[in-house]
C-alpha positions in Angstrom: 49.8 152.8 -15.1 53.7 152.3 -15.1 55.0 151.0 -18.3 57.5 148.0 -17.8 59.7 149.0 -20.5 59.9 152.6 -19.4 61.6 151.0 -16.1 65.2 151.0 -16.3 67.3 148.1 -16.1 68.8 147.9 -12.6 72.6 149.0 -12.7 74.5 145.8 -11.1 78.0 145.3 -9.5 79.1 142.0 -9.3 81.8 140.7 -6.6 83.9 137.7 -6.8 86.7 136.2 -4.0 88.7 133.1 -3.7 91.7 132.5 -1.3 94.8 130.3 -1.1 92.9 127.8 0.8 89.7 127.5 -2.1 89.7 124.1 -3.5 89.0 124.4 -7.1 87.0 127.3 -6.8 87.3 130.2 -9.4 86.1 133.7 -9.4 84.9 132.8 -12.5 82.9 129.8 -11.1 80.9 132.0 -8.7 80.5 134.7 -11.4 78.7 132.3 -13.8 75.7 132.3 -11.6 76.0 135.6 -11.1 75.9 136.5 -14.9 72.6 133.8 -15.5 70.6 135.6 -12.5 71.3 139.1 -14.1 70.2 137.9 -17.5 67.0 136.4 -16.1 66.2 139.2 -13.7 67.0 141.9 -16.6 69.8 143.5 -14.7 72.6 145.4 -16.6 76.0 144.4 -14.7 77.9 147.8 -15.0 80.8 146.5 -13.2 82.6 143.8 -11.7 85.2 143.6 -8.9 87.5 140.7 -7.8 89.9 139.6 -5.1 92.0 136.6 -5.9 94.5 134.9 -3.1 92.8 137.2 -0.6 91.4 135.5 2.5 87.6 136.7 4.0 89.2 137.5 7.5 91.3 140.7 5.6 90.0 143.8 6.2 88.4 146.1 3.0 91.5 148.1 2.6 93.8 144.6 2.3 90.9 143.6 -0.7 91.0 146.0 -3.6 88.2 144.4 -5.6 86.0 145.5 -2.1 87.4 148.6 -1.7 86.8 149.5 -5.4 83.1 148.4 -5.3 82.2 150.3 -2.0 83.8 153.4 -3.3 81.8 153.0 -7.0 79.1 152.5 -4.2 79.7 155.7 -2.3 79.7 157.7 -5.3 76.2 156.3 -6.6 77.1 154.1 -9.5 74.9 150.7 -8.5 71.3 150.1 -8.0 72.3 146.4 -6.6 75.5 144.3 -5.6 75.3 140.9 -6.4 77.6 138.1 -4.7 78.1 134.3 -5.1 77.5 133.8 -0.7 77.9 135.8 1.6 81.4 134.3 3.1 82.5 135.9 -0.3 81.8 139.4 1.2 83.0 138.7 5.0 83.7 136.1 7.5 81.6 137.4 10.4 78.3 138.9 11.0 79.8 142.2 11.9 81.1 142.5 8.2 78.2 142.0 6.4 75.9 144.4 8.3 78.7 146.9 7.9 78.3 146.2 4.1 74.6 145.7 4.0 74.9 149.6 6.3 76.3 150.8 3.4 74.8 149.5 0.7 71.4 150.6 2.6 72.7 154.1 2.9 72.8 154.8 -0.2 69.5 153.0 -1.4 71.2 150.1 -2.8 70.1 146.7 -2.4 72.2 143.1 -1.9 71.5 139.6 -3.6 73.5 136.4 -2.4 73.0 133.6 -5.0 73.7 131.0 -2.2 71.0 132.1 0.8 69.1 133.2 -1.9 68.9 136.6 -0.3 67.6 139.9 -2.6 67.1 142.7 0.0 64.9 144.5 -3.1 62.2 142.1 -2.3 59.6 142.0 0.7 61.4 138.8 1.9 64.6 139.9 1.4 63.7 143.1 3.5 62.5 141.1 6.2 66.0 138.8 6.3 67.7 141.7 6.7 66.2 143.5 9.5 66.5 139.9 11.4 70.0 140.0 10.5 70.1 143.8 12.1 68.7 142.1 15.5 71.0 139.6 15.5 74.1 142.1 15.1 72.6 144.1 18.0 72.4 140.9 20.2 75.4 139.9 19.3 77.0 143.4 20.4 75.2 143.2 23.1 76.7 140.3 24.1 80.2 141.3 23.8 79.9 143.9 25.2 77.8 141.9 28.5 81.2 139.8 28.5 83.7 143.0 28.5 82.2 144.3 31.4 82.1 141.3 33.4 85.5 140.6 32.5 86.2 144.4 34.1 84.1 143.4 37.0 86.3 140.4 37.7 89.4 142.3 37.4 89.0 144.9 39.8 87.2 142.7 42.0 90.5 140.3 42.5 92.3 144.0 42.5 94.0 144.0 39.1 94.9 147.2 37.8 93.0 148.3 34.8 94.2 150.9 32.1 97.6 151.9 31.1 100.7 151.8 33.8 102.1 154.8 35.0 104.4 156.7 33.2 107.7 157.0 34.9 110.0 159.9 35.4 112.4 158.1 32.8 109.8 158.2 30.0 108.7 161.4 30.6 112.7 162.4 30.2 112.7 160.5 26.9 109.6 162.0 25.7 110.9 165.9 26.8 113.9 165.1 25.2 112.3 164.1 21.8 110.0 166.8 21.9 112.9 169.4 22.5 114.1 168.2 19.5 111.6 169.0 17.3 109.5 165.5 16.7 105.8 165.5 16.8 103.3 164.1 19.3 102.7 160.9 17.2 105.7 160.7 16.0 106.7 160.7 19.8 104.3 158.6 21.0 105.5 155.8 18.7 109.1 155.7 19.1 108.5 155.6 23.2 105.6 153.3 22.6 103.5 155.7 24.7 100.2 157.1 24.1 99.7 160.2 22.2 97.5 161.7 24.8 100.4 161.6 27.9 102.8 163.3 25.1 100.2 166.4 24.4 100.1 166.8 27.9 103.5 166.7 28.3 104.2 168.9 25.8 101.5 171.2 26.4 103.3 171.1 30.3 106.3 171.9 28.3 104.8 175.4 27.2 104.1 176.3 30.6 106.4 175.5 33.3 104.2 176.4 36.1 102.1 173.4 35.3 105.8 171.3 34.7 105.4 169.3 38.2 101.8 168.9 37.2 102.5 166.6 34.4 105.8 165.0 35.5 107.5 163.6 38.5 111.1 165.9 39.7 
């Protein structure tokens, strides 16, 4: 029989946003909860991040408090993340499965004091294979919409995909090739792709494949 006090404490992170637009809300509001639900539930918090004045829609390299937890994640310091609601982590579904993706990855778990969401327990589990299905659909869906949007566009003979590259560009991108720039560095000064300039360049190194790659 498993002693209790032989199990160790799980190791928590706790994360804590506000933006601009937050109407007397705190970091330290949301933490507060946070910090009760840890002592009750005999977690140890090990660590806690923060992102003040950022909005949810940024990105995880625009939030530093993020990035720093999901790196402390990757390297295997938490047992459990812990955050106010779940519009603290990310303002779409998208976002929090691609958290929840890597907090499962590496065995860790997710608690949301507002939904009242602990992936550690059997209910908690369950939530978050329902939230799974419903990032599926709603790729699924996008992607439904994308393709009958490309249906619609070729059928009323729009062209689809990048235009042409002209015998002026090409010039332009010889000419900054020749002097010594790289592909991407190429590709966005001309505001071309750096596919067309590798070809061009690999044309370049061959001239028997010159009229190829480029009009005369």
């Amino acid at each position: 029989m498993i002693n209790p006090a032989a199990i160790a404490p799980k190791r928590v992170a706790l994360y804590a946003r506000v933006s601009t637009s937050d109407r007397g809300q705190t970091t330290e509001n949301q933490l507060r909860p946070l910090q009760a639900a840890a002592a009750r539930l005999g977690w140890t918090i090990v660590a806690v991040h923060k992102d003040e004045g950022i909005s949810g829609t940024k990105g995880r390299w625009q939030r530093p408090g993020l990035d720093a937890l999901l790196k402390s994640v990757t390297r295997g310091e938490y047992d459990l993340v812990a955050a106010w609601s779940v519009c603290r982590l990310g303002r779409s579904l998208p976002d929090l499965l691609g958290l929840l993706g890597e907090l499962q990855a590496r065995g860790d778990d997710l608690y949301l004091n507002q939904q009242a969401l602990d992936t550690s327990t059997p209910a908690g589990r369950m939530l978050f294979g329902m939230l799974g299905l419903f990032g599926e659909f709603e790729r699924a869906i996008i992607r439904d919409r994308v393709l009958a949007g490309l249906h619609r566009a070729r059928s009323s003979g729009k062209r689809l995909g990048r235009p042409p590259t002209t015998p002026y560009q090409v010039g332009r991108i010889r000419a900054a090739l020749a002097e010594g720039r790289g592909v991407r560095e190429t590709a966005r000064l001309l505001k071309v792709s750096a596919a067309k300039v590798s070809e061009i360049k690999r044309a370049m190194a061959k001239p028997d494949e010159a009229a190829a790659a480029w009009p005369s």
